[in-house]
RODRENDREN-174068 format. One line per field, with one value per atom (N, C-alpha, C): chain; residue number from 0; x, y, z. Coordinates in Angstrom, 2 decimals. Each point is the difference from the previous one (the first is absolute). Layout:
mol c(A,...)
seq c(NUM,...)
c1 c(X,...)
c2 c(Y,...)
c3 c(Z,...)
***
This chain:
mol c(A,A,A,A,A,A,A,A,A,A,A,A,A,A,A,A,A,A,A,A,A,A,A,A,A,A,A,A,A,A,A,A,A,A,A,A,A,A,A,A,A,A,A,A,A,A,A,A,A,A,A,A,A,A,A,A,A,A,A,A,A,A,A,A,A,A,A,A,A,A,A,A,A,A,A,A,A,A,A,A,A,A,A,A,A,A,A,A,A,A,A,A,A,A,A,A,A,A,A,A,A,A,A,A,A,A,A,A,A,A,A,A,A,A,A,A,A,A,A,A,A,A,A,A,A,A,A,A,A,A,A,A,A,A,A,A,A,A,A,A,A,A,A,A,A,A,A,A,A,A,A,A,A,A,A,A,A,A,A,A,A,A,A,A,A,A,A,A,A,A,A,A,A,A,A,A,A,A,A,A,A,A,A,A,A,A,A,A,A,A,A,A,A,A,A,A,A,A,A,A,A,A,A,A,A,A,A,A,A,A,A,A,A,A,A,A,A,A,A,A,A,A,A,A,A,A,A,A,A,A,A,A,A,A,A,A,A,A,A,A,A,A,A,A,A,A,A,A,A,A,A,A,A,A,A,A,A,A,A,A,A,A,A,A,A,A,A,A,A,A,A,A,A,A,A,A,A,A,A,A,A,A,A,A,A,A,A,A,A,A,A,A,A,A,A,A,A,A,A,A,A,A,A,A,A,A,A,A,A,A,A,A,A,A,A,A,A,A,A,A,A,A,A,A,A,A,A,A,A,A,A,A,A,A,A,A,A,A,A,A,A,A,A,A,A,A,A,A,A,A,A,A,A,A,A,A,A,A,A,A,A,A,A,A,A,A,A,A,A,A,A,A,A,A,A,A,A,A,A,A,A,A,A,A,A,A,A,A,A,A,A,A,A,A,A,A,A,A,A,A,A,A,A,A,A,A,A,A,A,A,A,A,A,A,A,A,A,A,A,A,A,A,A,A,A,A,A,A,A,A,A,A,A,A,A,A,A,A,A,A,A,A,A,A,A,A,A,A,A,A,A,A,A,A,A,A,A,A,A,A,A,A,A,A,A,A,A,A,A,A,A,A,A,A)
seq c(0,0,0,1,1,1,2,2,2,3,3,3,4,4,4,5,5,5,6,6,6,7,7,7,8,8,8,9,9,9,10,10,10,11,11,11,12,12,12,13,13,13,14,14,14,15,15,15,16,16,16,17,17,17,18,18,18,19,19,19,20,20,20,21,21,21,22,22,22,23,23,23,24,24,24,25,25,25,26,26,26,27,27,27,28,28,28,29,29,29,30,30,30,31,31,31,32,32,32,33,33,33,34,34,34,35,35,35,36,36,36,37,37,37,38,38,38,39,39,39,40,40,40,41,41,41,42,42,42,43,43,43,44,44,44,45,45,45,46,46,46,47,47,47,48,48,48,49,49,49,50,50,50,51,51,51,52,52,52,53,53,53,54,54,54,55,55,55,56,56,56,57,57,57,58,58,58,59,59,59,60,60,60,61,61,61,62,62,62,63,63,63,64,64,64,65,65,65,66,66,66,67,67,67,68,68,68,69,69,69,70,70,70,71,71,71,72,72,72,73,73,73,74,74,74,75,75,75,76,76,76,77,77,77,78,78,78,79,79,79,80,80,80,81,81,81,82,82,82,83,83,83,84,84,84,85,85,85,86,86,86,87,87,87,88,88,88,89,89,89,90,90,90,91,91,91,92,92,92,93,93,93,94,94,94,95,95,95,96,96,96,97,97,97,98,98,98,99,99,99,100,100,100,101,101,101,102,102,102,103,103,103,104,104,104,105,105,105,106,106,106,107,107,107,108,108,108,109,109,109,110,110,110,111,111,111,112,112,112,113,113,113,114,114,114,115,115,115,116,116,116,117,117,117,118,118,118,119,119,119,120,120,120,121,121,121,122,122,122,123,123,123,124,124,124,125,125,125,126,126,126,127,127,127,128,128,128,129,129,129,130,130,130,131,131,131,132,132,132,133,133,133,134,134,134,135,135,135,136,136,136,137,137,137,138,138,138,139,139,139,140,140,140,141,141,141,142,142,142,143,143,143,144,144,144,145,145,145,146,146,146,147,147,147,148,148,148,149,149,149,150,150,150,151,151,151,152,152,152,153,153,153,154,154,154,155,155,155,156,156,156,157,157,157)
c1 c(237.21,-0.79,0.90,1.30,0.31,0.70,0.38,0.66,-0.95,-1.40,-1.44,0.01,0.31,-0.52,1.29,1.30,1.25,-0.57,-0.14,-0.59,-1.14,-0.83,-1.02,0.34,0.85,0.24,0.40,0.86,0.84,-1.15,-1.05,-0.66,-1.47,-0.49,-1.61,0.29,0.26,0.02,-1.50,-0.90,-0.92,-0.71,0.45,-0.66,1.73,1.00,0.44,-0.44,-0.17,-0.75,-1.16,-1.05,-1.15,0.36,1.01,0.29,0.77,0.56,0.23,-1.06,-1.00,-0.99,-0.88,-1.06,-1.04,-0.54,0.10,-0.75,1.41,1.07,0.61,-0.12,-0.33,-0.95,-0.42,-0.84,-1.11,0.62,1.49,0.44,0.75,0.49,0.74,-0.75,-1.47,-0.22,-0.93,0.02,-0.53,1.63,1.02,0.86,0.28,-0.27,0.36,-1.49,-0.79,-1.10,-0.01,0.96,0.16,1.23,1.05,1.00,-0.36,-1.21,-0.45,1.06,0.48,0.65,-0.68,0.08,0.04,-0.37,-1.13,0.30,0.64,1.54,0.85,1.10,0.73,1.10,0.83,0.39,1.51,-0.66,-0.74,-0.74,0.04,-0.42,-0.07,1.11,1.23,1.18,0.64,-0.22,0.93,-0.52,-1.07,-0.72,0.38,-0.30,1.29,0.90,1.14,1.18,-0.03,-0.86,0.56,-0.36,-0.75,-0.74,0.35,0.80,0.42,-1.51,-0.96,-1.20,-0.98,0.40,-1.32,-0.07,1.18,-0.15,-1.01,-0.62,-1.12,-1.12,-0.38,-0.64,-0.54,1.56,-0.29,-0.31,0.29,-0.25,-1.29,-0.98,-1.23,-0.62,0.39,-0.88,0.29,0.99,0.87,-1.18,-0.01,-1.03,-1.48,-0.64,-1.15,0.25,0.77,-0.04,0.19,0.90,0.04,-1.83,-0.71,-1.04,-1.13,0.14,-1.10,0.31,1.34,0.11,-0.37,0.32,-0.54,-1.41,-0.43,-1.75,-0.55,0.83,-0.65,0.24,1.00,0.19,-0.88,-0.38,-0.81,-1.61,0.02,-1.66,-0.05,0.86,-0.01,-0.04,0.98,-0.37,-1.34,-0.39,-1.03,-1.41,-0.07,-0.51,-0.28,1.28,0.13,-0.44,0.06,-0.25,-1.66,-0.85,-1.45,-0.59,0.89,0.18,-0.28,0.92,0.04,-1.07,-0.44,-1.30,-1.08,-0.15,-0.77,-0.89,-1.58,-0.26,-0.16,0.36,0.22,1.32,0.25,1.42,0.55,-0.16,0.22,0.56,-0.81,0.83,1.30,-0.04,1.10,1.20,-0.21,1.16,0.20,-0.55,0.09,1.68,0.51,1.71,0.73,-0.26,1.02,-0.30,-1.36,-0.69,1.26,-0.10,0.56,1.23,0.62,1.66,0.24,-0.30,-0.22,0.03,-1.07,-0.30,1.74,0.19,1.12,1.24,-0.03,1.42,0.01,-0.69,-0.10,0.35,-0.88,0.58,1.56,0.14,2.24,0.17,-0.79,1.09,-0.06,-0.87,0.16,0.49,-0.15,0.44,1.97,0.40,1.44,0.73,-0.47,0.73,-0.11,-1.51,-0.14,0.47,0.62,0.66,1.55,0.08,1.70,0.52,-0.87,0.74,-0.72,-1.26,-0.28,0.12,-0.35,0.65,-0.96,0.41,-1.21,0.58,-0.79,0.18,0.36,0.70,1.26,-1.26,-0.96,-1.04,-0.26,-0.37,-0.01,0.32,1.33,1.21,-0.72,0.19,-0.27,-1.55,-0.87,-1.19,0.33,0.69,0.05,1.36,0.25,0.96,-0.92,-0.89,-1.12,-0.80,-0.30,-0.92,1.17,0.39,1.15,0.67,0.08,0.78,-1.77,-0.78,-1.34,-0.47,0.64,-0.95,1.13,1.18,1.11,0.15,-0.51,0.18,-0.89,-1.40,-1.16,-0.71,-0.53,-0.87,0.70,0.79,1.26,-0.09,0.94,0.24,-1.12,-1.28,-0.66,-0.76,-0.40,-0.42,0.26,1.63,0.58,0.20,-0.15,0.04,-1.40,-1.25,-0.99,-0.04,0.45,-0.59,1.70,0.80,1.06,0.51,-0.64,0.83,0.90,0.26,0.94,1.47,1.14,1.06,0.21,-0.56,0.01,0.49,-0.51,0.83,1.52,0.06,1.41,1.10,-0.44,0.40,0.04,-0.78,-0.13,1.41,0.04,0.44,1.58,0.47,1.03,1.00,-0.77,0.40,0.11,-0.69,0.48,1.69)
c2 c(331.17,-1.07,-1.12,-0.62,-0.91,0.93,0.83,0.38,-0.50,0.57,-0.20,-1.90,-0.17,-1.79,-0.66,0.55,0.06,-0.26,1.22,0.86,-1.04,-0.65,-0.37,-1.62,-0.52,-1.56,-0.22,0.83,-0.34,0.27,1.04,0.33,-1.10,0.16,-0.46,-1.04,-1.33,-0.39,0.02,-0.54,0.11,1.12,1.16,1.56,0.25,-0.68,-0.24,-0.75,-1.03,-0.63,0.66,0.17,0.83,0.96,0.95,1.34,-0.22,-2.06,0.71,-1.06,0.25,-1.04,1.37,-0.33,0.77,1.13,0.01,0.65,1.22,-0.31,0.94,1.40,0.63,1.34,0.37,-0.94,-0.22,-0.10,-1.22,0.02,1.11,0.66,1.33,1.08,-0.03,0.79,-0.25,-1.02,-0.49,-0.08,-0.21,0.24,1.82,0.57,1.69,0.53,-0.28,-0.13,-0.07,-1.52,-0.67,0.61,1.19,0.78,1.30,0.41,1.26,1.21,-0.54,0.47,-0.24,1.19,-0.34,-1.23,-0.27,-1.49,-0.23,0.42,-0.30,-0.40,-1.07,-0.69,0.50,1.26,0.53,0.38,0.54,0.48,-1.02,-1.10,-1.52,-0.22,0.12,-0.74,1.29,1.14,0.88,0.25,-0.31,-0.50,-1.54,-0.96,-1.11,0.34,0.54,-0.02,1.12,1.26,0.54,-0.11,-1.15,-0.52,-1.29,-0.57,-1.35,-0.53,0.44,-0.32,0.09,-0.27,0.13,-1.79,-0.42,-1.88,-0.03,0.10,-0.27,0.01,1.31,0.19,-0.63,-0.26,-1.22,-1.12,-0.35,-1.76,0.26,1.08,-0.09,-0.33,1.30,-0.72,-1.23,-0.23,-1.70,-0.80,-0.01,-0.89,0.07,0.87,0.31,-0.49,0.11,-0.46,-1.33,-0.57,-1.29,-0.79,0.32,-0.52,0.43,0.77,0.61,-1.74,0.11,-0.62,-1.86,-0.64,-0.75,-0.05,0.78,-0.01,-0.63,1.21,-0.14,-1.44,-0.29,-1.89,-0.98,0.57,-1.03,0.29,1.12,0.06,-0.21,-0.17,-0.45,-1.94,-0.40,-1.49,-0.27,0.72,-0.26,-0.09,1.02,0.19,-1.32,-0.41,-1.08,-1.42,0.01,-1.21,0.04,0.98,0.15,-0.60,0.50,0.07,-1.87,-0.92,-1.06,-0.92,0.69,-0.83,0.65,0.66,0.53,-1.25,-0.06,-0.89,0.43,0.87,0.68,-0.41,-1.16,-0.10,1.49,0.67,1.22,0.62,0.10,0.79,-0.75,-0.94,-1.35,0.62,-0.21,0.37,0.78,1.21,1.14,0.73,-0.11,0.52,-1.11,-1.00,-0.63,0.32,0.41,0.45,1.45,0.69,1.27,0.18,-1.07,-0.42,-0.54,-1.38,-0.10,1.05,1.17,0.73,1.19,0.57,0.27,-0.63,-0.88,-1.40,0.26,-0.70,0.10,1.59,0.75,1.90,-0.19,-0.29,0.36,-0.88,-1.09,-1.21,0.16,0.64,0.84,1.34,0.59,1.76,-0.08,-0.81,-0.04,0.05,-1.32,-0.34,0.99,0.25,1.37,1.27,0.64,0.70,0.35,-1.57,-0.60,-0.16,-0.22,-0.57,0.71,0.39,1.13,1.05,1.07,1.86,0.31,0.92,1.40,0.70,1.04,1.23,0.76,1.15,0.81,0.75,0.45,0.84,-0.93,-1.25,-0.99,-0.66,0.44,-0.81,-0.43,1.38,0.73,-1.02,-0.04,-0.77,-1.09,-0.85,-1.38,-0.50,0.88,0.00,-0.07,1.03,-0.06,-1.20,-0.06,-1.00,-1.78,-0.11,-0.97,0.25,0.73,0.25,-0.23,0.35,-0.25,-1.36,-0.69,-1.65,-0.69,0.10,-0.74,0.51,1.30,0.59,-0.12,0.02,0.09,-1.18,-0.16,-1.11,-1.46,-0.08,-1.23,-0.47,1.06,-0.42,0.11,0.62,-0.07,-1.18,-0.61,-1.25,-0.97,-0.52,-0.58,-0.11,1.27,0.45,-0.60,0.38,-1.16,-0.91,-0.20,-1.69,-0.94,0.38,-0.94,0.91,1.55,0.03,1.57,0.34,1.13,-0.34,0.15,-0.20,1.42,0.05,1.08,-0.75,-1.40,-0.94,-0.05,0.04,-0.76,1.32,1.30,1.21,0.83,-0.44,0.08,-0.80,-1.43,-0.93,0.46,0.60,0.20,1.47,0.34,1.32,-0.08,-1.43,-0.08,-0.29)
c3 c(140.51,0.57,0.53,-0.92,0.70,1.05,0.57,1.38,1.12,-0.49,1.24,0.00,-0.90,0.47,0.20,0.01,0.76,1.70,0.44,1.18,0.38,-0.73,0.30,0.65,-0.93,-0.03,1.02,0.76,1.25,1.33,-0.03,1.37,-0.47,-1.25,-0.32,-1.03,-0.52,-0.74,-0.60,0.28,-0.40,-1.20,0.71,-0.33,-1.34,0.06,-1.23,-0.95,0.18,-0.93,-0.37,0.64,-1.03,-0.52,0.04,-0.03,-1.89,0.21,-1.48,-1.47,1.17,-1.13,-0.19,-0.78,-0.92,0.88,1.81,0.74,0.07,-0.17,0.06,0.83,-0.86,0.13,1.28,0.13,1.43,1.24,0.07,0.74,0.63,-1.32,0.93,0.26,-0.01,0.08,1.72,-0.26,1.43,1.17,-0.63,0.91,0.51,-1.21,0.29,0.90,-0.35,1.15,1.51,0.44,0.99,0.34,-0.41,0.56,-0.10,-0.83,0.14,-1.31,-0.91,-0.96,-1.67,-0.59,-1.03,-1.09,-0.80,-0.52,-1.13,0.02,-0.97,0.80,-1.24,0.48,0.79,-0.20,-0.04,1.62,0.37,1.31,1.25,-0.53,0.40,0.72,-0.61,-0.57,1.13,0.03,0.56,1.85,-0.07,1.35,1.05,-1.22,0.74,0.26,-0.76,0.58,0.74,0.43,1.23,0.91,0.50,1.02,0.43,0.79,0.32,0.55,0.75,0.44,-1.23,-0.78,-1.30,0.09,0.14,-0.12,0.47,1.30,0.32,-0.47,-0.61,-0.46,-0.81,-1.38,-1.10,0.34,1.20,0.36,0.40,0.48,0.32,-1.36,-1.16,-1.29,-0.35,-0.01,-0.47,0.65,1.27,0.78,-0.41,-0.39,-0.52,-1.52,-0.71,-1.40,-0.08,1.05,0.01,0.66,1.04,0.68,-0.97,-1.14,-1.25,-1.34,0.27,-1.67,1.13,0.73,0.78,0.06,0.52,0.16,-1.80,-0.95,-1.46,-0.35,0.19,-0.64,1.04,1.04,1.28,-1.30,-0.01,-0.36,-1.27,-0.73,-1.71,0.32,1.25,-0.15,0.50,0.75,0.72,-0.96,-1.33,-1.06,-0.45,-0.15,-0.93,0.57,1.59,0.23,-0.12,0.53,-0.42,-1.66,-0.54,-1.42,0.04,0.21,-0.37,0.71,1.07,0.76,-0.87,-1.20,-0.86,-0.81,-0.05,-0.89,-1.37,-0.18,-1.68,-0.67,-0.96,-0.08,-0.46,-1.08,-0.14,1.00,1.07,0.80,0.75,0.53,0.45,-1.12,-1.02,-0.79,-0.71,0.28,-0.28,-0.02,1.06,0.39,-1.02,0.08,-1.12,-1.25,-0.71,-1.47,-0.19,1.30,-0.31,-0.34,0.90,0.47,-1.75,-0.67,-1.06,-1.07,-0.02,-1.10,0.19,1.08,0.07,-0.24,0.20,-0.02,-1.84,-0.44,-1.26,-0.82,0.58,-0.69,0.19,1.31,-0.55,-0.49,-0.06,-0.86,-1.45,-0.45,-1.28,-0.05,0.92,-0.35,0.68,0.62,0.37,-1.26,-0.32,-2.03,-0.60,-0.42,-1.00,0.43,1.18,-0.01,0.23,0.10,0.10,-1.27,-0.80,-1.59,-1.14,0.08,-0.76,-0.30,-0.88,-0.43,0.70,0.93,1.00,-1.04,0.11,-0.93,1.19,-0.40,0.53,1.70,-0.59,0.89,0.59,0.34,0.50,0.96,0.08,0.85,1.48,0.45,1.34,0.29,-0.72,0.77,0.04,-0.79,-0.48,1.81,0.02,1.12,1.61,-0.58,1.48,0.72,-1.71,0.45,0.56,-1.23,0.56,1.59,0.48,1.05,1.33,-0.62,0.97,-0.17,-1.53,0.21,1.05,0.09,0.41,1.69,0.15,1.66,0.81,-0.67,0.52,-0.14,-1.85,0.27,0.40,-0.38,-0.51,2.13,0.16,1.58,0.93,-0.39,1.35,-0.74,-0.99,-0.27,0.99,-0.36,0.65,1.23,0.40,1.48,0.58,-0.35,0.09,0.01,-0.76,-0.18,1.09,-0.06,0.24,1.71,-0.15,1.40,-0.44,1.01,0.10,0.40,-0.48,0.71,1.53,0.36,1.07,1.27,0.29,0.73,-0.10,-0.99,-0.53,-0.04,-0.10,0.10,1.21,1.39,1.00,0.54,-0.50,0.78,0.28,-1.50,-0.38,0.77,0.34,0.54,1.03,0.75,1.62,0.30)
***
């Protein structure tokens, strides 16, 4: 896998980045799709490199994954601004109740699994989930409420 998001970072940044979050899977399998190979890595991976014209290709999904994850944060704010012209306070502050009830789960489950005994069978979930409050909920919180650095990661590469 890291060879494919090697391969990937330089033609699709984008379609690297999802490729090594939770969708994983999906992504390569939507890339082996979109070259007509196999949906396993090694297939993936042996198709880029014998094709100098596959870049294209990847920058077509890149472009579609990028104008998908755009649309999703337009229509999640867009949610939200409805949300606050709401005369139900409940609903008005509903995203911060949630943001809250999560904020709070790692701010207890970080400690208790930083300084407490997991039992040996254990490990492996206590790792999952930690690795999903800190990748997932943690940053797309923030990513809400304060913004995406996608500006600032754009800017940089010019």
């Amino acid at each position: 896998m890291e060879k494919l998001l090697e391969l990937l970072k330089s033609v699709a940044p984008a379609l690297a980045t999802a490729a090594m979050g939770p969708m994983g899977g999906i992504v390569v399998k939507v890339i082996a799709d979109k070259l007509g190979v196999p949906d396993s890595v090694d297939d993936v991976i042996r198709a880029v490199e014998a094709d100098p014209n596959i870049a294209l290709k990847l920058k077509e999904i890149d472009l579609a994954q990028f104008k998908a994850e755009a649309e999703d944060r337009a229509n999640a704010r867009d949610m939200q601004k409805k949300a606050i012209d709401s005369e139900d306070p409940f609903v008005r502050r509903f995203v911060y109740y949630f943001i809250t009830t999560w904020s709070l789960f790692a701010i207890a489950y970080i400690p208790s699994i930083t300084f407490g005994a997991i039992p040996p069978d254990n490990v492996r979930f206590a790792d999952t989930i930690l690795g999903f409050l800190l990748g997932t909920m943690v940053a797309g919180m923030f990513s809400f409420l304060l913004g995406s650095s996608l500006g600032s990661r754009n800017k940089d590469k010019r």
